[in-house]
One Martini backbone bead per residue (centre of mass of N, CA, C, O) as a GRO file, in nm:
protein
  171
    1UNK     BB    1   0.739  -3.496   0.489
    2UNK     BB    2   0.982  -3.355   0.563
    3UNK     BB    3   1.036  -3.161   0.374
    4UNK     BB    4   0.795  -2.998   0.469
    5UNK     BB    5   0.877  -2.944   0.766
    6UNK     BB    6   1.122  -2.787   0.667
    7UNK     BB    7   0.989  -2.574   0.515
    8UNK     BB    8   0.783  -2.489   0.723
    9UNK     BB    9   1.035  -2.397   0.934
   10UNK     BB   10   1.200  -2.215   0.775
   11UNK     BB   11   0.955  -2.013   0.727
   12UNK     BB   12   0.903  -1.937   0.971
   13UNK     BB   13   1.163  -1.837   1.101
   14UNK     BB   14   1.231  -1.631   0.866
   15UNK     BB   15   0.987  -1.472   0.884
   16UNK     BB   16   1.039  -1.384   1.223
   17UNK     BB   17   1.334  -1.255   1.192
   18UNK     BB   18   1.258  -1.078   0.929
   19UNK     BB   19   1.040  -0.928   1.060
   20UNK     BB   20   1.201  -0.769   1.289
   21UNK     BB   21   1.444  -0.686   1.111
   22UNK     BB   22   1.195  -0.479   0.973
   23UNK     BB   23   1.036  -0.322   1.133
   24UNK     BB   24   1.177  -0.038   1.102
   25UNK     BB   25   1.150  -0.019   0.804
   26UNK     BB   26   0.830  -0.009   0.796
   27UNK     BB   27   0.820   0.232   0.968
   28UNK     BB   28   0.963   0.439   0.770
   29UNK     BB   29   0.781   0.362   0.518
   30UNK     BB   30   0.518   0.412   0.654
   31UNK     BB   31   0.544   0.733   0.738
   32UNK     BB   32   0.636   0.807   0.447
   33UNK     BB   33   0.382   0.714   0.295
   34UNK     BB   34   0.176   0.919   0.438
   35UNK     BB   35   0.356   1.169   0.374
   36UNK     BB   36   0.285   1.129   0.007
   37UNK     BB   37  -0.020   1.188   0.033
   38UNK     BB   38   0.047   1.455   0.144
   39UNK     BB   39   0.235   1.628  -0.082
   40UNK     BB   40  -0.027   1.849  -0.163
   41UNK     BB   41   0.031   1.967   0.111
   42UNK     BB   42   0.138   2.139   0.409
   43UNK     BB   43   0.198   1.914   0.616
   44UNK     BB   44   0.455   1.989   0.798
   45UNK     BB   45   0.531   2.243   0.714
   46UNK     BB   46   0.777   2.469   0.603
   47UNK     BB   47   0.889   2.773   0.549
   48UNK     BB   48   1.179   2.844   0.323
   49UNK     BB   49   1.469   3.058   0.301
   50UNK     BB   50   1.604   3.167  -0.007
   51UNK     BB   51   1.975   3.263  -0.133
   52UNK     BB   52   2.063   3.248  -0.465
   53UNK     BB   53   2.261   3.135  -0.690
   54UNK     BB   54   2.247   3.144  -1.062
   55UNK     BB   55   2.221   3.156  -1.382
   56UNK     BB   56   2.219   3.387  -1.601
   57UNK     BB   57   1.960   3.397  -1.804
   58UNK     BB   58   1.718   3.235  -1.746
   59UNK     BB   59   1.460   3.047  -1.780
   60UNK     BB   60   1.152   2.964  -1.638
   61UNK     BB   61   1.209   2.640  -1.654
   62UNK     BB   62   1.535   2.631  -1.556
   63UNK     BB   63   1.450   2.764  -1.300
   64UNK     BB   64   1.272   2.579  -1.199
   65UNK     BB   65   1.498   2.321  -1.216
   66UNK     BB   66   1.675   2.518  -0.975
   67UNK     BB   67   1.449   2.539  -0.749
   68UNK     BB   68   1.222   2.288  -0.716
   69UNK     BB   69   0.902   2.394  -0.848
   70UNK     BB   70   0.596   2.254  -0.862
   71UNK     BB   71   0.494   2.464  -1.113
   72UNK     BB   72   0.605   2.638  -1.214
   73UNK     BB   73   0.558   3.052  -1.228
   74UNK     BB   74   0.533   3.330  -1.393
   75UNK     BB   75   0.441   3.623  -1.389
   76UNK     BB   76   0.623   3.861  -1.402
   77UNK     BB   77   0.865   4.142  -1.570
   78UNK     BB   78   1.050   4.367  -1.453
   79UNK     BB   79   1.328   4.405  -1.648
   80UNK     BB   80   1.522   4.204  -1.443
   81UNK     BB   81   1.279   4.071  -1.262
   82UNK     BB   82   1.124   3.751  -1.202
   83UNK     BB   83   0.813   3.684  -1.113
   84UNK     BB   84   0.692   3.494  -0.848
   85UNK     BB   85   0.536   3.341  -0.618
   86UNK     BB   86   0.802   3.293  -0.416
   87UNK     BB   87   0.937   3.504  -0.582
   88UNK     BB   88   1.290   3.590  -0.742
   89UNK     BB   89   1.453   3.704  -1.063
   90UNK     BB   90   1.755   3.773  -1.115
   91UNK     BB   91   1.873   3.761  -1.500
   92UNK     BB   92   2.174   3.917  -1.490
   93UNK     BB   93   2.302   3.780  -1.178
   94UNK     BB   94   2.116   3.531  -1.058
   95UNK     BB   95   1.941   3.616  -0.850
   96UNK     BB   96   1.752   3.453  -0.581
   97UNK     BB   97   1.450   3.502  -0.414
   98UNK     BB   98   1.305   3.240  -0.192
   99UNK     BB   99   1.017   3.007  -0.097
  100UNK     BB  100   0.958   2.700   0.095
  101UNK     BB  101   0.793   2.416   0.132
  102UNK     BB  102   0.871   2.209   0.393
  103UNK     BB  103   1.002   1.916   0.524
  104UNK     BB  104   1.159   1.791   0.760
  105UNK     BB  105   1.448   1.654   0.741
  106UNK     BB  106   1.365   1.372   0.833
  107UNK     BB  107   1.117   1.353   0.675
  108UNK     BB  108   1.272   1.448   0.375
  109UNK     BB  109   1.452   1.141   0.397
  110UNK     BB  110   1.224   0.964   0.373
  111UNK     BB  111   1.062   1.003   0.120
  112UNK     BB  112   1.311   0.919  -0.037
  113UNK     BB  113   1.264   0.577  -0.015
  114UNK     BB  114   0.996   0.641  -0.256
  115UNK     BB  115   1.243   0.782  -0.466
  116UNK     BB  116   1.440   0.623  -0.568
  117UNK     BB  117   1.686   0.487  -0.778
  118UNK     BB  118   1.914   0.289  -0.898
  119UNK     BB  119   2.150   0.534  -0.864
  120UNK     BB  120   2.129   0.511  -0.593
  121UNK     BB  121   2.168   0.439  -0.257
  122UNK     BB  122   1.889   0.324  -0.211
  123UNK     BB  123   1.818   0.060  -0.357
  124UNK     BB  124   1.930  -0.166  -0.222
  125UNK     BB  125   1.725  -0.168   0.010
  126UNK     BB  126   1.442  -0.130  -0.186
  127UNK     BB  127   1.536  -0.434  -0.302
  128UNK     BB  128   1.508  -0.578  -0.030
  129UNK     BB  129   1.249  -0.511   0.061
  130UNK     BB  130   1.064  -0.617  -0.176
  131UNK     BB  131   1.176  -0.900  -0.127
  132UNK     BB  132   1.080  -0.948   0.164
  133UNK     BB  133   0.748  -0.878   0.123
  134UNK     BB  134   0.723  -1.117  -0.076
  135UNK     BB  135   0.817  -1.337   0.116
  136UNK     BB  136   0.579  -1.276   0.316
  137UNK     BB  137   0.389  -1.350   0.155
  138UNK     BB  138   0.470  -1.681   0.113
  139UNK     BB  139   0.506  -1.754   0.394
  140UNK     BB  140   0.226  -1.707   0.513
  141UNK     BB  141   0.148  -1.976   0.395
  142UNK     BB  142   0.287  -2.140   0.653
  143UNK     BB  143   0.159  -2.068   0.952
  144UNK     BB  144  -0.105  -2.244   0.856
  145UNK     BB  145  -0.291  -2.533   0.808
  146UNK     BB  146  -0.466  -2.580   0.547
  147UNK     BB  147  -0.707  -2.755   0.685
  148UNK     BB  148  -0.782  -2.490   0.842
  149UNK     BB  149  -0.970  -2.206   0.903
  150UNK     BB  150  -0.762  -2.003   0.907
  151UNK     BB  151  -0.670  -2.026   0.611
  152UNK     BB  152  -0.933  -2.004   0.462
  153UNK     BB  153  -0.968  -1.719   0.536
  154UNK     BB  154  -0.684  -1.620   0.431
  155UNK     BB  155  -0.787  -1.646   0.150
  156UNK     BB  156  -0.985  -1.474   0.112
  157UNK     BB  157  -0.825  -1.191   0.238
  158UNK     BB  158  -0.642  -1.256  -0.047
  159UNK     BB  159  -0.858  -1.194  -0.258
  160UNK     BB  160  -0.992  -0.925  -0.180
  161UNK     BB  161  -0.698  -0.759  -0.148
  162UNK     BB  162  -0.637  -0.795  -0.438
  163UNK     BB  163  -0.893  -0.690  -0.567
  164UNK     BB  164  -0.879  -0.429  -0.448
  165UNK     BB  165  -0.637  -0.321  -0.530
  166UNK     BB  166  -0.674  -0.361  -0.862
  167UNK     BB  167  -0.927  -0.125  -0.842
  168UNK     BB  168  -0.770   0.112  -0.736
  169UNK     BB  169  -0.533   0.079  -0.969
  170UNK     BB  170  -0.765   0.136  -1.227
  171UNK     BB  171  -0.952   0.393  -1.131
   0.00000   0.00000   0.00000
């Protein structure tokens, strides 16, 4: 029995602490989150004019991965410059002028936090975050005593929200 109550006290207190702990890194997740479901929309978007030097002889697609433009497509070419939605590219020279819809500074470090990859410096971040947020899973089952009706409904809205993220995810 003490076992347990040791087991459940850890929990608690853990919980309680990491979960202070992670707000900010929550708020800042959440956030982010919110503004990747409109990634591909213009919300909080500014525009911006670049004026950039690039390899000369550039074709469309090598073009397009030095620009950063999902989707690019040239329209037609006059000559030696390269006609496209958001600007030009001359091919002899390697001058582009274009512009792009852009969030701001500070909200566009943050969607980096949901986009980074281990060789990234942010990985280590997102893999304590991954590792904490699943530990707030197991320990939620520690706040009430099982015997109780709130746990039992709390068992019923952890098995409704599994399957709706799963029929969500598969659909």
């Amino acid at each position: 029995m003490d076992k347990i109550k040791n087991t459940k006290t850890f929990m608690r207190i853990t919980h309680r602490y990491l979960g202070y702990f992670l707000a900010g890194i929550m708020a800042v997740y959440a956030i982010s989150g919110v503004l990747l479901v409109y990634r591909d929309t213009d919300f909080l978007k500014k525009e911006k004019s670049y004026e950039k030097k690039f390899e000369a002889n550039l074709d469309e697609k090598k073009l397009g991965k030095e620009i950063k433009i999902k989707g690019f497509e040239v329209d037609k070419t006059e000559g030696d410059v390269m006609l496209f939605k958001q600007g030009t590219y001359n091919i002899k020279t390697g001058e582009a002028k274009y512009s792009k819809k852009e969030l701001p500074f500070v909200l566009d470090k943050m969607t980096k936090l949901h986009k980074s990859q281990s060789k990234d410096t942010l990985s280590p971040l997102n893999t304590f975050f991954g590792i904490s947020l699943f530990f707030f899973v197991v320990s939620s089952f520690w706040m009430f005593n099982p015997k109780t009706k709130a746990f039992k409904r709390g068992m019923i809205f952890t098995a409704i929200g599994l399957i709706v993220a799963l029929i969500l995810t598969f659909i």
